[in-house]
N, C-alpha and C positions, 0 to 999 in steps of 0.2 A: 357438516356442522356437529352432528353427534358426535363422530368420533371425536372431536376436540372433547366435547363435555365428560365423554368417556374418561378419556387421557387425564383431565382433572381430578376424576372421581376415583379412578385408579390409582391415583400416585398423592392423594390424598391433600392436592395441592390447596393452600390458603389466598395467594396470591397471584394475579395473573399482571408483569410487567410487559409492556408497551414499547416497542422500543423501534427508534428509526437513527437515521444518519444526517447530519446537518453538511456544510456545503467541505467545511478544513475533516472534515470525518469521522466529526466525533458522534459517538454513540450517547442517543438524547432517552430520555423512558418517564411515562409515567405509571402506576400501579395501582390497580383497583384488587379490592376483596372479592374472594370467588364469589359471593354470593350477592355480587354487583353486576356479577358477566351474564349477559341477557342473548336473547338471536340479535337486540337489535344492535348491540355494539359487536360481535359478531359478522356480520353483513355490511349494516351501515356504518359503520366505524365514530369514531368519537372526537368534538371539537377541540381546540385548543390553541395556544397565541403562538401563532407566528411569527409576530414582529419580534416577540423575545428570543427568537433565533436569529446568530448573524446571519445576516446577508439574505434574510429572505422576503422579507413582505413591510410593509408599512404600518403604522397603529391604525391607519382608519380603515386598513384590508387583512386585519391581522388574522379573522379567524380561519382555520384551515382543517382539512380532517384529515384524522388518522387512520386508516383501513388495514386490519390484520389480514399479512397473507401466513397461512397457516402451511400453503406450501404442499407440494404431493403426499397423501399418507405423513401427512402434520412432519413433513421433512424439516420448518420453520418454529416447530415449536419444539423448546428445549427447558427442560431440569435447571435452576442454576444452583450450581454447586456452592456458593459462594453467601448465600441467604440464610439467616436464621429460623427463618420460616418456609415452610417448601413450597415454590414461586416456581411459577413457567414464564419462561420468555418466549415471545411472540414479537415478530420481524415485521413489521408494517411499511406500507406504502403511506404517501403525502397526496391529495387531492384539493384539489379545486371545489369546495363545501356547495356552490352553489351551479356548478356547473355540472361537479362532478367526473370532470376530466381529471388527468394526473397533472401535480403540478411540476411544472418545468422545471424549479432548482432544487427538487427531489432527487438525489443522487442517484436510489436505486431507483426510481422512475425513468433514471436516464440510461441506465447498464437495461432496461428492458427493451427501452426503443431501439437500443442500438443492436441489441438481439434481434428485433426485429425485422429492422432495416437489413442487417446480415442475411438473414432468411427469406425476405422480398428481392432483395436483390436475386439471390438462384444461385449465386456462389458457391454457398454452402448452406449445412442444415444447423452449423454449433462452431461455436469457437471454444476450448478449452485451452484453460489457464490455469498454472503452476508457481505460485508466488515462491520465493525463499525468503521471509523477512526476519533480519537480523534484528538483534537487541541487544542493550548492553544493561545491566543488573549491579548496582552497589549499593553499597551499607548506609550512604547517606548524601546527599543533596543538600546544598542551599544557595540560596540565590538571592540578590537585592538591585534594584535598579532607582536610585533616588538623584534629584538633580547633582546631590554632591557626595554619592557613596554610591560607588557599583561594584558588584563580587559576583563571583561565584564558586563552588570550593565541590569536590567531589570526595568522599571517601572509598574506598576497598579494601579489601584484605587481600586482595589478588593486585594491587599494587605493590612494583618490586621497590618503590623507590616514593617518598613524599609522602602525597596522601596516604600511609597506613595503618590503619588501627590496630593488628596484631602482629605481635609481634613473633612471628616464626617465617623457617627458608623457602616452605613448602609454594613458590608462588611462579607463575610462566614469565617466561623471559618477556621483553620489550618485541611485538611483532613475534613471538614463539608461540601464540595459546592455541593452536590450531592442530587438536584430535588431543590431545596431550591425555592421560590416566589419571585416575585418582592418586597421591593428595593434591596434584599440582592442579587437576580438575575438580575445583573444591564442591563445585555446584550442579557438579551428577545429580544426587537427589532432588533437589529440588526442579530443577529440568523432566527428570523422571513424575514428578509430581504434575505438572505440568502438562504432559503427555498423558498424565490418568485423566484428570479433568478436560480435557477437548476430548479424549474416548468417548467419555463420559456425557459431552454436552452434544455427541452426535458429530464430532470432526473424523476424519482416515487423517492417520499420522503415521509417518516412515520413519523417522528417527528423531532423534539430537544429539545436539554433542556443541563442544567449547569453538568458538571463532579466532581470528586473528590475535585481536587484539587482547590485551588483557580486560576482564570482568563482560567478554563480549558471547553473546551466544546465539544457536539458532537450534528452533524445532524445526522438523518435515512435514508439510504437509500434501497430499497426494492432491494431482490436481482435478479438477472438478468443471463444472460449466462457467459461464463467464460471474452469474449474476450470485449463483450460490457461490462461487468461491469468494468473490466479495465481501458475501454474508459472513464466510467464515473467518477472512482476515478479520473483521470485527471480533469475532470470537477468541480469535487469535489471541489478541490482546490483550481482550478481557478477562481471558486466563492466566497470560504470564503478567499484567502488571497485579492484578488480584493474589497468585499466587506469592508472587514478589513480596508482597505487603504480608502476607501471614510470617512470612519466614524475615520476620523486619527487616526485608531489601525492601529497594526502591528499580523498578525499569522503566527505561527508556528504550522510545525508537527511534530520537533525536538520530541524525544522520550524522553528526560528528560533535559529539559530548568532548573528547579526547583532545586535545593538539599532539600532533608528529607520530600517531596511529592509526591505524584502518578503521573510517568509518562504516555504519549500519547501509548494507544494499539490501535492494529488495528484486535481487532476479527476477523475472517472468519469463515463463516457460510458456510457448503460445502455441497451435495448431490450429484448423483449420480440417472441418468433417463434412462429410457430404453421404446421405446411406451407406452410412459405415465405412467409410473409405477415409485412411486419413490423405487429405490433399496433398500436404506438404512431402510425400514419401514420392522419389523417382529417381531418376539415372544423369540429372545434375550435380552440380560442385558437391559432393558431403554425402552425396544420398537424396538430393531435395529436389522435388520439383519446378516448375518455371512459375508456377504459382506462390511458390514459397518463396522462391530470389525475387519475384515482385512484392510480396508482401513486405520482405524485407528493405525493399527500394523504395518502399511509401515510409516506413518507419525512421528510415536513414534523414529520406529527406524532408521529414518533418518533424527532426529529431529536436531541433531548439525549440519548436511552438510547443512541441509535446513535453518539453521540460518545466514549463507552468505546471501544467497539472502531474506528473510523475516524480516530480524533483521540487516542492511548491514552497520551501523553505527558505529563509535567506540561509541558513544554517546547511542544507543541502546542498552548497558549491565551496563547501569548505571540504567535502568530500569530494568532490569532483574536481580533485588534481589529479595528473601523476604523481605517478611513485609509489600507489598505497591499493593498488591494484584496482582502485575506480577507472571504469571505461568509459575515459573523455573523447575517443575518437571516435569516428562515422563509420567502422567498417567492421565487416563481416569477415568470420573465421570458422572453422572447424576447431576445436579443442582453445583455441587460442583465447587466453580470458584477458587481453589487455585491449580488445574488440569492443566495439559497444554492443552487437549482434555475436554471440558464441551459438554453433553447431553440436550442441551434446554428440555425444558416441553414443550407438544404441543397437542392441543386439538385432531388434525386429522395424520392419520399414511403419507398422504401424505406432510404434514410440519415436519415429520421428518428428523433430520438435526444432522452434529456434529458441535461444534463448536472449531476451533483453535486459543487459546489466546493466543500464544506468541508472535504474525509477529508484525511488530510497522509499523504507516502512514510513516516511510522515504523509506519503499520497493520501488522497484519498480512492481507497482501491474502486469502486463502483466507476468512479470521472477517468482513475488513470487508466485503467482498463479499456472501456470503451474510445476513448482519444487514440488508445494504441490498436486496439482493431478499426476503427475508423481510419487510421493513418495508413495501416496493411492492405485495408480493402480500396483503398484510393490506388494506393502503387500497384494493385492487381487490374484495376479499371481500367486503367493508364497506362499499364506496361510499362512500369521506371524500374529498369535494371540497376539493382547497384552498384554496377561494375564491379573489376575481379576478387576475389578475396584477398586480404593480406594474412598470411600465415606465418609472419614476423614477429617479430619481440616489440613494437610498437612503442613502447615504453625506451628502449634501449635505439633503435632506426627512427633515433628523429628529424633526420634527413626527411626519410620518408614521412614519417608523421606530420612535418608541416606541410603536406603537398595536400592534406584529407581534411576534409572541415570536423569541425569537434562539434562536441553539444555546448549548449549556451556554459556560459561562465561567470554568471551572477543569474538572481532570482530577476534581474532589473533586464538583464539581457533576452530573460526567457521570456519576460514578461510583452516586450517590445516586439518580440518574433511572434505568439501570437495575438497582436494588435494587427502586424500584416498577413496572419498564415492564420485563417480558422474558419477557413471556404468546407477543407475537408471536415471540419466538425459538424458545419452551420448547414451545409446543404441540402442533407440527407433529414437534417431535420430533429436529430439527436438531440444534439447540444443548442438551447435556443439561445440567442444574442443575448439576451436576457441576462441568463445563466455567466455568461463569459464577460460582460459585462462586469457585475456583479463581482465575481473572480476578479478579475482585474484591478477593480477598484480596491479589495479587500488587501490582494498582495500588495498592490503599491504603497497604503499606508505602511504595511509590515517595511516594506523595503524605505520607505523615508522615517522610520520611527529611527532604525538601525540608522542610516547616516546622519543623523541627527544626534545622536547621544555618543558625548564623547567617550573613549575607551581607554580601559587601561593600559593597550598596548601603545597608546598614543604619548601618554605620559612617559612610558619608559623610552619613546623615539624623539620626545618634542619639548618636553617640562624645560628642560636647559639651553632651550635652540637660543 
C-alpha cells in the first residue's frame, strides 16, 4: 500500500482514476483527488450504482464496490498520458458490497476464475495470449438513425474513390494497404505516436504498420497472461481512439465499417504452460502436441457458441464472409490463414502457439478470452480431436469447404448456439448463468433493433417492387 502512495507522491500525481469494465467492454471510471485516496478506499474499495451499468444489477440492488487491484509491483497502476492534470489509472475489480465476494458479471472477475479453474484443474499453470487487434482511423463520421432518416457517411483521405476530402494521388489501392511506405502510408506517425504512449502507459509493443484495407491499421502487442493482457486490450484502445482524436481522426474497432473490403480481426495467439514447459510444443501435425490438437478440438467444436462472446456484434458477421480473408471455416492449418485455427511458423518449440482468427476487436477481451480457454480445456478433458488439417486454399476448394462446418453466420445464429452450448462455460463455474443470461438478453435486443429498422439497402432493392 505505500508503495502505491509513494508512486503518487513521486510522479506528483493530482488525480487517482478508477476504472473497470462493464459486460459490451467498455471501460467505466470514476476520479477522486489525491488528497481523497485514504488506506480505506485502498483496501476496502468504494461504492457506486450498479444498476446504471448495462446489464448488471437492479435499482433496489444497485449499490456495488469497487476494489483497486493495484496489481504486482503496481503492474495496474499506470500515468495517463491523455489528462490535463497528472492522473493514475488504477484497474479495479466489482464486488458483492455486502458479502463481499466477487461479483459474477464482473468481467475481469470472470478472466480470474477462469485462471483459476485453469490451474485447479493440473493442466496447466498459465495460459498466455496474443491479441492482433485491427482498427480502422478516418477524418470523419456521421451517423443518424430516425424513424424516417437513416445515414451514415465515412470520410478519408486514404480513400481512392467517394468519400475524399484531399485532394491528392498519394492514396492505397482498393484491398492494396497492406505494409505499403510513406506517402501512400499516410499515418506512420501517428501509429508511431501510438506506440509511444502504450510504452509509456506500461504495454510491450512489437510493431505497426498499415492493414488491408484502406484507412485500416494495427499495432503489436507482445503477449502477456490471460487477465493482464485483457487489461491491456483495454489500454489498447484507449490510446489509439484518444490518440485518433488529437490528430482530429476518429477510430474504430467496428468489425466492418467498409462494404466490399477487409474487415477488423482480432487474432488470438493462445498457449498453454505448465513449469515452464510450453504444452502446446511436440512431434505432432506443425510441431504441436496432442494437448494442443485437443485444445483445438474444444475450440473447433464450440466455435458458434463462442461466436456470442468473440464476434458479439450484429456488425461482426458482415466480416465473416468469404472472400476478404475472414476464417469462416472450422478447420486447422499450419501457415494456412483461410483456417479458423492457423499454426504460426516458429523458430523455437517454446514459441509454439495456435492462432484463433475469427474473434473481431468489438469482443469483450476479459469474456472472449476466457470462453476460449474454457472451450480448449473442455476438448483437452475430452480428448476431441479435430480431425486432419486442411492445408488448402479453403477459400478457392469449396468442394471441400462445404463438407467442414463454419462458425455461426449471424449474431442471431451465435446467439441460439449458445442457448444450447454453454455447459463448457457454466460448469466449471466461470461464467454464472446469470452472466449469460444477461448476455443474451442484451444481444437479442441488439439483433431485433437491426431487423426492425428498415434499411437503405432495402429501398434501393424494394421502393419500386
Amino acid at each position: 500500500m505505500q508503495a502505491f502512495f509513494d508512486f503518487l507522491k513521486h510522479h506528483q500525481v493530482e488525480f487517482v482514476d478508477f476504472r473497470f469494465t462493464d459486460l459490451r467492454g467498455t471501460w467505466h471510471h470514476t476520479t477522486y483527488p489525491t488528497s481523497a485516496i485514504d488506506d480505506e478506499i485502498c483496501t476496502e474499495g468504494l461504492l457506486f450504482d450498479g444498476s446504471s451499468i448495462p446489464g448488471w444489477c437492479a435499482i433496489n440492488e444497485s449499490d456495488m464496490l469497487l476494489r483497486p487491484d493495484f496489481g504486482v509491483d503496481l503492474s495496474n497502476v499506470r500515468l495517463d498520458p491523455f489528462s490535463s492534470y497528472p492522473t493514475a489509472i488504477v484497474i479495479c475489480d466489482v464486488y458483492y458490497p455486502a458479502s463481499g465476494e466477487p461479483y459474477a458479471k464482473d468481467p475481469r472477475q470472470v478472466a480470474k476464475k477462469c485462471v483459476r479453474y485453469l490451474q485447479d484443474s493440473a493442466i496447466a499453470d498459465q495460459a498466455y495470449f496474443g491479441p492482433e487487434a485491427e482498427f480502422f482511423m478516418f477524418d470523419g463520421v456521421a451517423f443518424q438513425n430516425d424513424p424516417t432518416h437513416s445515414f451514415f457517411q465515412i470520410t478519408s483521405d486514404e480513400f481512392s474513390k467517394g468519400n475524399s476530402i484531399i485532394g491528392h494521388g498519394n492514396r492505397t489501392a482498393h484491398k492494396g494497404g497492406y505494409f505499403p511506405a510513406q506517402p501512400l502510408d499516410s499515418s506512420n506517425d501517428i501509429r508511431a505516436e501510438m506506440i509511444f504512449k502504450m510504452v509509456e502507459m506500461g504495454l510491450r509493443v512489437e510493431k505497426h504498420h498499415h492493414e488491408v484495407a484502406q484507412a485500416q491499421h494495427e499495432l503489436g502487442l507482445v503477449y502477456n497472461d490471460l487477465v493482464r493482457t485483457a487489461d491491456e486490450v483495454q489500454v489498447y484502445k484507449y490510446v489509439v481512439k484518444n490518440v485518433a482524436r488529437l490528430y482530429g481522426k476518429t477510430a474504430t474497432f467496428m468489425a466492418k465499417p467498409i462494404f466490399g473490403d477487409n474487415g477488423s480481426g482480432m487474432h488470438v495467439h493462445q498457449s498453454l504452460w505448465k513449469k515452464s514447459e510450453n504444452l502446446f510444443a511436440g512431434k505432432d501435425y506443425a510441431g504441436l502436441s496432442e494437448t494442443a490438437l485437443f485444445y483445438i478440438g474444444g475450440i473447433l467444436k464450440h466455435a458458434k457458441s463462442l461466436n456470442a462472446f468473440t464476434n458479439p456484434t450484429t456488425n461482426s458477421y458482415k466480416r465473416l464472409v468469404p472472400g476478404y480473408e475472414a476464417p469462416v471455416i472450422c478447420a486447422y492449418s499450419a501457415q494456412n490463414r483461410s483456417a479458423a485455427c492457423r499454426i504460426p511458423m516458429v523458430k523455437s518449440p517454446k514459441a509454439k502457439r495456435v492462432e484463433i482468427r475469427f474473434p473481431d476487436p468489438t469482443a469483450n477481451s476479459y469474456l472472449a478470452f476466457s470462453a476460449m480457454l474454457l472451450a480448449g480445456l473442455d476438448g483437452i478433458q475430452n480428448r476431441i480431436h479435430p480431425g486432419d488439417a486442411q492445408d488448402i486454399d479453403l477459400f478457392t476448394a469449396k468442394d471441400i469447404a462445404k463438407k467442414l462446418p463454419s462458425v455461426s453466420g449471424s449474431l442471431c445464429e451465435a446467439l441460439k448456439a449458445l442457448e444450447n452450448d454453454n455447459d463448457y462455460l457454466t460448469k466449471s463455474g466461470v461464467f454464472s448463468k446469470e452472466l449469460i443470461e444477461t448476455h443474451l438478453e442484451m444481444k437479442w435486443q441488439e439483433c431485433n433493433k437491426l431487423a426492425m429498422q428498415p434499411h437503405p439497402v432495402e429501398f434501393d432493392l424494394y421502393y419500386n417492387a
